[in-house]
C-alpha positions in Angstrom: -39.1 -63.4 -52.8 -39.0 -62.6 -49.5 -42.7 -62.8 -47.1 -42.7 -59.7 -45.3 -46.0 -60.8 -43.5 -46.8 -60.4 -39.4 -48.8 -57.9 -37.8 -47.5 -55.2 -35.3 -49.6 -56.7 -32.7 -47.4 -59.5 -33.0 -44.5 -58.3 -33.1 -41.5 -58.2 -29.8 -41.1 -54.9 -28.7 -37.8 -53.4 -29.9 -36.4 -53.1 -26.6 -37.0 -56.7 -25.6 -34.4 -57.8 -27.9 -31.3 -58.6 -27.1 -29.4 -57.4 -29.9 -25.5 -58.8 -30.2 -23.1 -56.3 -30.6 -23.0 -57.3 -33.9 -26.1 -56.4 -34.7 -26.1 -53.2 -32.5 -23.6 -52.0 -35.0 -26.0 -53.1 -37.8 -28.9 -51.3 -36.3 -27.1 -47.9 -35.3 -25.6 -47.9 -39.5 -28.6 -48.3 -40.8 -29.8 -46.5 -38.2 -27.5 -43.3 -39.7 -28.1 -44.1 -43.1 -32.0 -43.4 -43.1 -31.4 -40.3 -41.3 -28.6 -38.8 -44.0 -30.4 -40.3 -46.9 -34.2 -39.6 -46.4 -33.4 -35.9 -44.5 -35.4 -33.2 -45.6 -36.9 -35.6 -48.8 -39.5 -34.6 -50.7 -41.4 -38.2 -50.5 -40.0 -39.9 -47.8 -40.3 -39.3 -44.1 -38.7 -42.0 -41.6 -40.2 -41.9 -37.9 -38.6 -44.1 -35.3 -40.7 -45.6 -33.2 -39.0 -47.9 -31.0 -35.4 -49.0 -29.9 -32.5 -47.0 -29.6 -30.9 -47.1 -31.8 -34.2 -48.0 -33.9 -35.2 -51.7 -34.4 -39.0 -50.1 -35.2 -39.7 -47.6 -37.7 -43.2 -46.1 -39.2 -42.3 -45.0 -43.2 -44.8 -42.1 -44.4 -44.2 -41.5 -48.5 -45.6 -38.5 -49.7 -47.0 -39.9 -52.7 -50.4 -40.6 -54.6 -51.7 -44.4 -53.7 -54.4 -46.6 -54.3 -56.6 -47.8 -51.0 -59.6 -49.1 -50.2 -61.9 -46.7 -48.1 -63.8 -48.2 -44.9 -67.2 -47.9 -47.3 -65.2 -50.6 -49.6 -64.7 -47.5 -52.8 -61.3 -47.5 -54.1 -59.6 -44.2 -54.1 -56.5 -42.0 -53.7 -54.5 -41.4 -51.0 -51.5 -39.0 -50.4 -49.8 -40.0 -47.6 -49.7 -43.4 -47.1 -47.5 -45.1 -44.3 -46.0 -48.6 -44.0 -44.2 -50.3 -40.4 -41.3 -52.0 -40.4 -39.8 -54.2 -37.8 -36.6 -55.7 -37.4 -36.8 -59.4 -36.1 -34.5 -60.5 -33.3 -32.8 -62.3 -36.5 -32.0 -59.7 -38.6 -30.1 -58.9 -40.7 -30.1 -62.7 -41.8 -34.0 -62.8 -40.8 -36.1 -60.5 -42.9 -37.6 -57.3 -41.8 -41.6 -57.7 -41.0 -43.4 -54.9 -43.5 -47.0 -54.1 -43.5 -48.5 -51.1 -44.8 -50.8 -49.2 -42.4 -53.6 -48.3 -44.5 -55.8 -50.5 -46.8 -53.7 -50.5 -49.7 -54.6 -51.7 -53.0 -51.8 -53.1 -54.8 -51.2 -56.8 -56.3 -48.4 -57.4 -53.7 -50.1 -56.0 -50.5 -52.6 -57.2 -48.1 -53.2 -55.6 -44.6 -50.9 -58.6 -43.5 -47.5 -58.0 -45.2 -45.9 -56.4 -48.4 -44.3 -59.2 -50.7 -40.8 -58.2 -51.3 -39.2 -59.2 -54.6 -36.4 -59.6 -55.0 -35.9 -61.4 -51.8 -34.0 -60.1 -48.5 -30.3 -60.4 -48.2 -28.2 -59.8 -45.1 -26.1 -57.3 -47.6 -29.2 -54.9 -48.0 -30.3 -52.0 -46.5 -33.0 -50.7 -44.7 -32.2 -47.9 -46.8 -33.0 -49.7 -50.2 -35.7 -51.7 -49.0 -37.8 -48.1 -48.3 -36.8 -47.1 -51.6 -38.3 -50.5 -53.1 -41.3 -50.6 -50.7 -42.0 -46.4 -52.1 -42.0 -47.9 -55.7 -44.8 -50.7 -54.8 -46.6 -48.2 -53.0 -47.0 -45.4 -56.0 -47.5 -48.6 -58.5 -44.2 -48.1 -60.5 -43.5 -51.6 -60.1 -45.6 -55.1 -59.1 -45.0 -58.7 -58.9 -47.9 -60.0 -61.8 -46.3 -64.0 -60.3 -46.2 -63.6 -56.5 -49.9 -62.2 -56.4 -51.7 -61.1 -53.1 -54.5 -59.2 -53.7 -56.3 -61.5 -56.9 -58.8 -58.2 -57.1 -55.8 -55.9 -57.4 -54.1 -57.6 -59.9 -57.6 -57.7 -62.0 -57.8 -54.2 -61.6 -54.0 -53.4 -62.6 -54.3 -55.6 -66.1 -57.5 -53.8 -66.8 -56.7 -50.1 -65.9 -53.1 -49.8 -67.3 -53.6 -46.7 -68.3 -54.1 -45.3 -64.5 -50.6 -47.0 -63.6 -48.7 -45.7 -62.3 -50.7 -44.3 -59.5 -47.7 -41.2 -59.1 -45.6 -41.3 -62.3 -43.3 -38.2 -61.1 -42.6 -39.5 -57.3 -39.1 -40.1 -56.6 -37.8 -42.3 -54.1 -33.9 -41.7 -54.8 -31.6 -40.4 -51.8 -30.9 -37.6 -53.7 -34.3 -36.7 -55.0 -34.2 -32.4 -55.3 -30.8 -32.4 -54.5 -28.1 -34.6 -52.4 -28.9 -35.3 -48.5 -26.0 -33.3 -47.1 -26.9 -30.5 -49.5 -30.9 -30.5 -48.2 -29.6 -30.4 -44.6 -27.4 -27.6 -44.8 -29.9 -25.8 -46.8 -33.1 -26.9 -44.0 -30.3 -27.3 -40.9 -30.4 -23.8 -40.1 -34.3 -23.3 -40.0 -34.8 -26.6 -38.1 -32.2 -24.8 -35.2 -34.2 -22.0 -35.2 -37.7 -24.1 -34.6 -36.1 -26.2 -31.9 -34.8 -22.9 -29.5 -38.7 -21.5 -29.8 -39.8 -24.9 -28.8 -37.5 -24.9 -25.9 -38.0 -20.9 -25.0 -41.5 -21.9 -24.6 -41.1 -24.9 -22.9 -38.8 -23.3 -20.6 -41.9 -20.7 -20.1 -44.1 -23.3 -19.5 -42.2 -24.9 -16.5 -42.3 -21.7 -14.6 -46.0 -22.1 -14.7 -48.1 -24.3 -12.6 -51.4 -24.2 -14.2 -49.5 -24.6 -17.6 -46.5 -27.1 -16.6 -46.3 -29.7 -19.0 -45.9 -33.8 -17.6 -42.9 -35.7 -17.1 -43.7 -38.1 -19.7 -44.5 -34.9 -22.3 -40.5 -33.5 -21.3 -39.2 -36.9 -21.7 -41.0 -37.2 -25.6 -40.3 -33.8 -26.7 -36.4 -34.4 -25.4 -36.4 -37.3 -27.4 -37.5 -35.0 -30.5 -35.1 -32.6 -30.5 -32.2 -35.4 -29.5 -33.4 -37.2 -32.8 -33.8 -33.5 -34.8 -29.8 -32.8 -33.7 -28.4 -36.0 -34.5 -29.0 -35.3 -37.6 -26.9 -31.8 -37.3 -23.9 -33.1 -35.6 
């Protein structure tokens, strides 16, 4: 069982790390392999945050999940997200997993997500997001690596409710295979990116309206990251 347990807070900045080319390779596969796996998904949505390419990434799963609202109430939420964050160790070292909402879930605190079965080098990032999915929607849980004591109580007593999105699929090829959604979405996506850019371009020609450096430089970085996926 492997502790995925730090806080983001915590955590060395992506681009602090100096990555060996070994583990440059590493990071750009896996890197290429969330992007061709989880485009266009029905459940899954990977966001890079940090590093290029990524060492950082936020995971959103369009799924039902339990959580614990600020007034303490348990309830449902539908798009909950998790962080992940490749340690300058990795692929050896674990990656650091936390979910970014109050989750309620045997194996989950605000700290860390317990992965079972435990990290190997010979994963991927990939399979890991598929795994964490499965936790979140509350197909599966660890009853012997226990977290959250209340959350385990509450699973044994409410069987019934489990799990919390019984039709969520976390597969690659959920609705179809990856290279089939993108050339079926790839096409739209092109179309959204020259609007963006005609009115960006528009914008520029206007003082009053110009956008900042620093808002070019993000939205570059967006539709470099939307035509990676194309090429």
């Amino acid at each position: 069982m492997t502790l995925c347990r730090q806080s983001c807070a915590a955590s060395v900045p992506a681009a602090g790390i100096a990555w060996s080319p070994e583990q440059e390779v590493r990071l750009e596969h896996e890197w290429r392999q969330l992007q061709r796996n989880f485009a266009y998904h029905p459940t899954i949505r990977i966001i890079p945050i940090q590093g290029n390419p990524p060492a950082e990434y936020e995971v959103e799963y369009k799924t039902r999940a339990l959580y614990i609202r600020e007034d303490g109430q348990l309830d449902y939420i539908t798009s909950p997200s998790v962080h992940i964050w490749l340690p300058p160790g990795y692929p050896h070292e674990a990656p650091v997993v936390r979910p970014m909402h109050a989750l309620f879930h045997p194996n989950m605190t605000m700290d860390g997500i317990g992965i079972n079965p435990a990290w190997e080098a010979t994963r991927t990032l990939a399979q890991l997001v598929q795994q964490i999915g499965a936790m979140v929607a509350f197909h599966t849980y660890d009853p012997w690596n226990v977290w959250n004591p209340a959350a385990m109580e509450w699973a044994t007593a409410n069987a019934a409710y489990l799990p919390a999105d019984p039709a969520a699929n976390f597969a690659p090829k959920a609705r179809g295979e990856p290279l089939g959604r993108i050339c079926q979405n790839g096409q739209k996506t092109l179309g959204q990116l020259r609007g963006q850019l005609t009115e960006l371009c528009a914008s520029l020609l206007l003082p009053e309206e110009a956008p900042s450096a620093s808002e070019v430089r993000n939205f570059a970085q967006q539709i470099r990251l939307a035509t990676n996926l194309l090429l």
